[in-house]
C-alpha positions as CSV (number, residue, x, y, z in Angstrom):
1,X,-23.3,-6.3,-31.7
2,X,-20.0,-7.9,-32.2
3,X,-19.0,-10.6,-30.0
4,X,-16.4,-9.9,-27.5
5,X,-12.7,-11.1,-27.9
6,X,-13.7,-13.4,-24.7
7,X,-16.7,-14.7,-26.8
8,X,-14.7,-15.4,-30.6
9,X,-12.8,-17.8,-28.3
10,X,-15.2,-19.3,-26.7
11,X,-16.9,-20.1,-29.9
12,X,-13.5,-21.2,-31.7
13,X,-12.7,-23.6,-28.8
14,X,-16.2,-24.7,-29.0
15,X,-15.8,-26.0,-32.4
16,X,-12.8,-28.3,-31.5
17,X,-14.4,-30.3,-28.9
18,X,-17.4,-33.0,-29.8
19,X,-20.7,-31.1,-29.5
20,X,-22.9,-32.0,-26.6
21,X,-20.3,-33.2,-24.8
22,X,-19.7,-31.8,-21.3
23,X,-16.7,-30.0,-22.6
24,X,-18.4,-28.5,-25.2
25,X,-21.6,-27.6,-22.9
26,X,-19.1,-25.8,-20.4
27,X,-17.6,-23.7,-23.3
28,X,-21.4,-22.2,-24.1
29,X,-22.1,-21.9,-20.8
30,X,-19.7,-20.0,-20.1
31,X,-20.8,-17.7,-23.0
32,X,-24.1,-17.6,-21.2
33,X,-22.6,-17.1,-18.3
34,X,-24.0,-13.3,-16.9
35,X,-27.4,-14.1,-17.5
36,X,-27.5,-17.9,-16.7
37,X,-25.0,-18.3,-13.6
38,X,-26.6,-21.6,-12.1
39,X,-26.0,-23.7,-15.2
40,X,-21.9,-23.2,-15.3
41,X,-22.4,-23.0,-11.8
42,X,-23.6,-26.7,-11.7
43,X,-21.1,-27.6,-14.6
44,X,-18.0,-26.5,-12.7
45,X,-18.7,-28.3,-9.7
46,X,-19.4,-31.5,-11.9
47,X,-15.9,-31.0,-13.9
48,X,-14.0,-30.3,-10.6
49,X,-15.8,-33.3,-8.5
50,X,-15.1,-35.5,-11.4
51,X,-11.4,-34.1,-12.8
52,X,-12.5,-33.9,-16.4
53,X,-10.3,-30.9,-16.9
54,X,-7.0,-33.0,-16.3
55,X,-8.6,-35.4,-19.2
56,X,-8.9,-32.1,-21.5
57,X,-4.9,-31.1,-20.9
58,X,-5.0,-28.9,-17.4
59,X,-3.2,-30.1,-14.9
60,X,-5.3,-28.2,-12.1
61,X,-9.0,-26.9,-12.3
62,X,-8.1,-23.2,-12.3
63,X,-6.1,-24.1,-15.3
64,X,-9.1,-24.7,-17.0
65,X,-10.9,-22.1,-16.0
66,X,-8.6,-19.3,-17.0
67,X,-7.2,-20.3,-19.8
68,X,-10.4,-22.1,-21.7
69,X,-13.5,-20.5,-19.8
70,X,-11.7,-17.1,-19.6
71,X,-12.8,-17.4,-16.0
72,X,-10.8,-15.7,-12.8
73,X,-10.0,-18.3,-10.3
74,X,-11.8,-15.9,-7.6
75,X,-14.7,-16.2,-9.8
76,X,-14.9,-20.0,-10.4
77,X,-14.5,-20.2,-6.0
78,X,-17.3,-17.9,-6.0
79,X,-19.6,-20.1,-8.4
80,X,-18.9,-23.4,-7.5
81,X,-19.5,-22.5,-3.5
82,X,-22.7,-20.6,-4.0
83,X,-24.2,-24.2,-6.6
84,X,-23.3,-26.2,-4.2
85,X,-24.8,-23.9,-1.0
86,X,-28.3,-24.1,-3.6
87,X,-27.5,-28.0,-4.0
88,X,-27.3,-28.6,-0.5
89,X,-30.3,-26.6,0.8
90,X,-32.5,-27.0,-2.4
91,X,-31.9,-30.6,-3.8
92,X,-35.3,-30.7,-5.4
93,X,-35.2,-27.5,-6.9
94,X,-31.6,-27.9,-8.5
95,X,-32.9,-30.7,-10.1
96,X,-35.2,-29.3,-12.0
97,X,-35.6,-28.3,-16.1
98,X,-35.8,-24.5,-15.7
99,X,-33.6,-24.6,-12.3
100,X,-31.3,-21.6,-14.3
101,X,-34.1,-19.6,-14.9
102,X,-35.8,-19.4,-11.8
103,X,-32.2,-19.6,-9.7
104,X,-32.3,-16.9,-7.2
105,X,-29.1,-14.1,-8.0
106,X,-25.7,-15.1,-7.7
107,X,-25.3,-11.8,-6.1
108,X,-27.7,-13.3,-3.1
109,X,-26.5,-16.8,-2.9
110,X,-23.1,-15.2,-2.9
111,X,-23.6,-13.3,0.5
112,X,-25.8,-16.9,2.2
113,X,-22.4,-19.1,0.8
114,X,-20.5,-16.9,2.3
115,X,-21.8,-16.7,5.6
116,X,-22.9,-20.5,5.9
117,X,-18.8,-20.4,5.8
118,X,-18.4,-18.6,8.4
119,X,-20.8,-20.1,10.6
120,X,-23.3,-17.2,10.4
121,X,-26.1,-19.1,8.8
122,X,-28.0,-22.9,10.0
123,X,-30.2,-24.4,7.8
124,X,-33.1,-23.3,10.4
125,X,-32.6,-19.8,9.5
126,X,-32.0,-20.5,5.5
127,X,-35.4,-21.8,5.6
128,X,-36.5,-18.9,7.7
129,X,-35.7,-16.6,4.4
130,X,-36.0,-19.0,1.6
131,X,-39.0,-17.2,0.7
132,X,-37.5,-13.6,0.2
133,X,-34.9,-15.1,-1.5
134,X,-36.7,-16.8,-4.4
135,X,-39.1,-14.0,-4.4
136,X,-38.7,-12.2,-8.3
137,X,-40.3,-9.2,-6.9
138,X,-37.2,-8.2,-4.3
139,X,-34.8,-6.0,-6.4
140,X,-30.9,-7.8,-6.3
141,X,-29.8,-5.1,-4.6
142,X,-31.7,-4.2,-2.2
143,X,-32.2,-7.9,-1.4
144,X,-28.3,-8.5,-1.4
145,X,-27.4,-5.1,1.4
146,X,-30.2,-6.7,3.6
147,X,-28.7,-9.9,3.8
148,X,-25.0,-8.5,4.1
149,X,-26.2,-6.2,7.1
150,X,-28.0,-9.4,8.6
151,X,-24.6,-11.6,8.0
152,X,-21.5,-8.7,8.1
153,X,-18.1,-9.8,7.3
154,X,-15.5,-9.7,10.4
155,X,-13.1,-7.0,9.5
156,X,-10.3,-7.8,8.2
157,X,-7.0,-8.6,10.2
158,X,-4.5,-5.8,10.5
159,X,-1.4,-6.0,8.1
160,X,1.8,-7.7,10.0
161,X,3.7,-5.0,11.3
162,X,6.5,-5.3,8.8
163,X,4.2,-5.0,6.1
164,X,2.4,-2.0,7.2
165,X,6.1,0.0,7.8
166,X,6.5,-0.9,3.8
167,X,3.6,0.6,3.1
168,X,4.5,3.7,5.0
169,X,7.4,3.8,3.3
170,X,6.4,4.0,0.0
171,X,3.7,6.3,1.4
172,X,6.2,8.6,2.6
173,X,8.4,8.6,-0.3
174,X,5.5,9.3,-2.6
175,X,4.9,12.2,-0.5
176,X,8.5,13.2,-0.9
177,X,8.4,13.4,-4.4
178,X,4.8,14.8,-4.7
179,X,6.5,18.2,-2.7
180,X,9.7,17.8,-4.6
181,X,7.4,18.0,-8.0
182,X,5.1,20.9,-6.5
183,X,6.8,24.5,-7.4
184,X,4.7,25.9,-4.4
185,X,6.6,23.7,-1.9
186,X,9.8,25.4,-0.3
187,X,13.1,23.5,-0.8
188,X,13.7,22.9,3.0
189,X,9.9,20.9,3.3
190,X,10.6,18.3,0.4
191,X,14.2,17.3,2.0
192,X,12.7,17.2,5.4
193,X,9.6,14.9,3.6
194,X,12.8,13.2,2.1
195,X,14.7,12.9,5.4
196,X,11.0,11.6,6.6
197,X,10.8,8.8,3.8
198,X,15.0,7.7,5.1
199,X,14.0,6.9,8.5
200,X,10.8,5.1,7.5
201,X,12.5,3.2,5.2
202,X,15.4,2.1,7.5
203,X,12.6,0.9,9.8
204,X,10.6,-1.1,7.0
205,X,14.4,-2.8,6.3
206,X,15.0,-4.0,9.7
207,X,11.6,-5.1,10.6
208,X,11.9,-7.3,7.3
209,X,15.3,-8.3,8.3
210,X,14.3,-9.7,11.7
211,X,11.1,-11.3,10.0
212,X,13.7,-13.4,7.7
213,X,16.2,-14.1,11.1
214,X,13.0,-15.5,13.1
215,X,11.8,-17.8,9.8
């Protein structure tokens, strides 16, 4: 199979920078990076902790990541908290030779990261399921909705209220020119959608205009 457009870069910036350097040994792990998440996991935190990526010509550590690992920023958060959630409740194991092998799934360290943030999860009860977690014979996902039921996410907030009129303003004007477009839809209904749309929109305006008064 022919490597990926992601991959020919990786390779050709691999081939500028001194070989077994840590540069260099991000670059392939990165490469590696669906079936060997631990390792770059453990590299970014050591490139961000030390600011090697300023040394290499990016001025922040998201730099780095999207433009020379091809790496969202989202993505990098996601693997630098869940190494260091492993590094701080497995020390031993992290330090080991085949630690990227036997790593339990991101998918799983993801969701205990996650909730340690929120202050869902003590150590007490990490150790209470270390077991499940390392165990290779619990499928990813069935392993992963467990834990999310166990440690939900609060719902989200609700959008501020000048936010949620612009979004029922382009709501209602999508509307109106859904029924304008629709052959089937009497005249009359589309301008009254239209009319609709107006008055939403004159709302959505002066809530935003009273949100930039107040600031």
């Amino acid at each position: 199979m022919p490597p990926t457009q992601v991959e020919a870069s990786l390779d050709a910036k691999a081939k500028e920078v001194a070989p077994g350097s840590l540069r260099h040994t991000c670059l392939l792990a990165a490469k590696r990076f669906k079936s060997s998440w631990a390792e770059l996991g453990k590299l970014l935190v050591n490139v961000r902790n030390a600011g090697e990526h300023e040394q290499w010509g990016y001025p922040t550590f998201e730099a780095y990541c999207t433009q020379e690992l091809h790496i969202r920023k989202a993505t990098a958060d996601k693997l630098t908290r869940s190494y260091s959630f492993l590094e701080k409740h497995e020390p031993r194991a992290v330090t080991r030779e085949d630690f990227p092998e036997r790593a339990p799934a991101f998918e799983v360290i993801e969701v205990l990261a996650g909730a340690e943030e929120r202050g869902q999860l003590s150590s007490e009860e990490y150790r209470s399921i270390r077991d499940t977690i390392w165990s290779p014979e619990r499928p990813t996902q069935e392993l992963k909705r467990e834990l999310q039921d166990r440690f939900p996410r609060p719902p989200a907030p609700p959008p501020a209220p000048d936010v949620q009129l612009r979004r029922l303003a382009a709501a209602a004007r999508r509307l109106q020119q859904d029924l304008a477009a629709c052959r089937k839809v009497p005249k009359a209904v589309a301008e009254r959608a239209g009319a609709l749309a107006e008055d939403v929109e004159e709302l959505a305006a002066h809530a935003r205009a009273s949100e930039e008064v107040e600031a």
